[in-house]
N, C-alpha and C positions, 0 to 999 in steps of 0.2 A: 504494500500500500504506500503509494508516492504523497506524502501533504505537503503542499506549498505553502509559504507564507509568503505573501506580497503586499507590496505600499510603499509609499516616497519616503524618503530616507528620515530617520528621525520618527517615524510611528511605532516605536515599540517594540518591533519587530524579532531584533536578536534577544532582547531581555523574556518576551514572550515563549520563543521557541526553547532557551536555555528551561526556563521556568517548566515547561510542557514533556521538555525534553527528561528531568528529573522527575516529574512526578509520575511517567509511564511506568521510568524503569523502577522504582520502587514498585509499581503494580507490577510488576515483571514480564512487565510487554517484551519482545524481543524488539529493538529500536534503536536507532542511529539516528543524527545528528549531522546533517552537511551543513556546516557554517558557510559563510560568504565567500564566493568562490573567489571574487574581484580582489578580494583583499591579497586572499593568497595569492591568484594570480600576480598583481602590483610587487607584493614581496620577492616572488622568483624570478619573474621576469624584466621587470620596469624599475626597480629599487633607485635605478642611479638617477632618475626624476623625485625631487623634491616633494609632490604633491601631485594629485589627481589632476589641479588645475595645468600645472605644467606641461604634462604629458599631453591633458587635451591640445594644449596647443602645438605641438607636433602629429599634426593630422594621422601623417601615416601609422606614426606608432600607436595613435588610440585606437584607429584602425584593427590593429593585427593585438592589441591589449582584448578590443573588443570578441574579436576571431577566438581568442584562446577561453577567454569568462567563457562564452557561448558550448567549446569545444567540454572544456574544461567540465562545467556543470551537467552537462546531457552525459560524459561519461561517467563520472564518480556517480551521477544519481542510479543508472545503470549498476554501475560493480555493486553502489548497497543494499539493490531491489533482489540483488542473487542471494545476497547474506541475512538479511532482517524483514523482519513483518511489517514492518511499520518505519517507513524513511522520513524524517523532516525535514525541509529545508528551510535554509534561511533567506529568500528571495527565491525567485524561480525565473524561469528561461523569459518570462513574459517582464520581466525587472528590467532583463537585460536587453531587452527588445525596445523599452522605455528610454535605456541612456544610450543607446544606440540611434536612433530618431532622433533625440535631443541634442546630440553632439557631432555625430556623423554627416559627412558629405551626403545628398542623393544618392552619385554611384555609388559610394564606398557601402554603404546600407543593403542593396539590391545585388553586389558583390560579394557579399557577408552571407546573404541568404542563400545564393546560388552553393555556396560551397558548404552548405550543413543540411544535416538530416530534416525533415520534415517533421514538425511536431504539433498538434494543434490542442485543442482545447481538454483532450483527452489524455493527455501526457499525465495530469495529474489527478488522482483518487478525487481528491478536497483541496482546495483554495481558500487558504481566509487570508482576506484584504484586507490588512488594517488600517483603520482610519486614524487620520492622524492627531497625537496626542498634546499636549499641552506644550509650546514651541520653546520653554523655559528646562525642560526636561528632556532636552536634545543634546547629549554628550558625544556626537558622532566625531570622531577626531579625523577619519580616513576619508569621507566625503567634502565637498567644499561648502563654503555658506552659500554657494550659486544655488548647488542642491536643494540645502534646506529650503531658499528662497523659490523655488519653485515645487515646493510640497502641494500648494494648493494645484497646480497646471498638473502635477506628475499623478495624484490623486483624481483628477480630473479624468485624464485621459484610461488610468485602470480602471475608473470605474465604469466606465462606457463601455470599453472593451470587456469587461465582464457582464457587463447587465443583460440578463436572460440565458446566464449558462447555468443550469443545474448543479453545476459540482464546487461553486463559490457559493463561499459562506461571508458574511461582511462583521465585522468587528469592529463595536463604534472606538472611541476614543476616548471615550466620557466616562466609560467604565473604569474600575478598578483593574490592576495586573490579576488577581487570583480571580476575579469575574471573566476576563477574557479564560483563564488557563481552563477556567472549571466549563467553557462555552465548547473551548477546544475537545478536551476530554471526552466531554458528553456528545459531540458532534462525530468524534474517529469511533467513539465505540458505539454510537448509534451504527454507522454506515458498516463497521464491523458485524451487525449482527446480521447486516444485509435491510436496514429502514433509509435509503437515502438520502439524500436533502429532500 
C-alpha cells in the first residue's frame, strides 16, 4: 500500500508522516518511511550549490536535479512496495511535478516527461493533501522563502489537480498534529479492510 502525502512546503507535512510513521509501527504495521527524496537528492548530487535558490538559477542543473527527485522517488517507492505493507511518503511524484512547472523551462518540462515512466492518479493507495498550517510554524530550512511565499499558488494548483479523484483524502490545517495522525490512521486502516474513501 503506496500513501502519499502532498502540499506546498511548510504544511506539516514531514512532522505529520514522522508522527504517523511511529505510531503504525508501535501497532506493528509492517511500514517504511520515504523521506524527501529532493533533499537527498541536493545532498549527493548538487551539495556544491549553496541553496535551492542557487541551483535554480542554473537552468540546466535544476533540470537534471529535477530528472533525478522524479527518477529517484518512483524507484525507492518501488524497492519499498516489495518489502513492507504499508509505504509513506513524504511528498509524492505529483510535488515534484508542482516545482517542476514552477521553475522549469516549457521544453525542459515536456523533456523530463518524455524520459520517465508513466504514472497517473493511481500510483498511489491514499493521498492526503495537507492544507496549509499556520505560516509562523514553518521551520523548512532546505526550501527557499520563494516556496513558502507561494504556499497559497502551490496549494492552489494541488488542489484542483486532485479535486474529484477518489483516493485523496484532504487534511485541513486548523487541526491539531494528533487530529490529522489519528484522521491518517483511521483512513489507511479503513481502506485496509477494503471500505475506500
Amino acid at each position: 500500500m503506496l500513501v502519499g502525502f502532498a502540499g506546498a512546503s511548510c504544511t506539516g507535512k514531514t512532522t505529520l508522516v514522522n508522527a504517523v510513521y511511529e505510531k503504525l509501527k508501535k501497532q506493528r504495521y509492517n511500514v517504511a518511511m520515504l523521506k524527501e527524496v529532493a533533499r537527498w537528492v541536493f545532498e549527493q548530487y548538487f551539495s556544491s550549490y549553496k541553496s535551492l535558490d542557487e541551483l535554480r538559477e542554473d537552468k540546466d542543473a535544476y533540470y537534471r536535479f529535477q530528472k533525478y527527485v522524479y527518477g529517484g522517488q518512483i524507484q525507492l517507492e518501488n524497492e519499498l512496495l516489495y518489502q513492507y505493507d504499508i509505504v509513506l511518503t513524504d511528498r509524492t511524484v505529483f510535488d515534484n511535478l508542482l516545482y517542476t512547472i514552477t521553475y522549469c523551462d516549457v521544453r525542459d518540462i515536456f523533456k523530463l516527461f518524455k524520459t520517465l515512466p508513466a504514472f497517473g492518479r493511481e500510483r498511489y493507495d491514499i493521498i492526503f493533501l495537507c492544507m496549509p498550517v499556520n505560516a509562523e510554524s514553518c521551520r523548512d530550512t532546505f526550501r527557499s522563502q520563494n516556496d513558502v511565499g507561494l504556499r497559497e499558488y502551490h496549494t492552489y494548483l494541488l488542489y484542483n489537480w486532485f479535486k474529484g479523484w477518489k483516493n485523496v483524502a484532504m487534511l485541513s490545517g486548523k487541526i491539531t498534529l494528533e487530529e490529522r495522525v489519528y484522521n491518517v490512521i483511521k483512513t489507511i486502516q479503513r481502506w485496509k479492510r477494503g471500505n475506500l474513501l
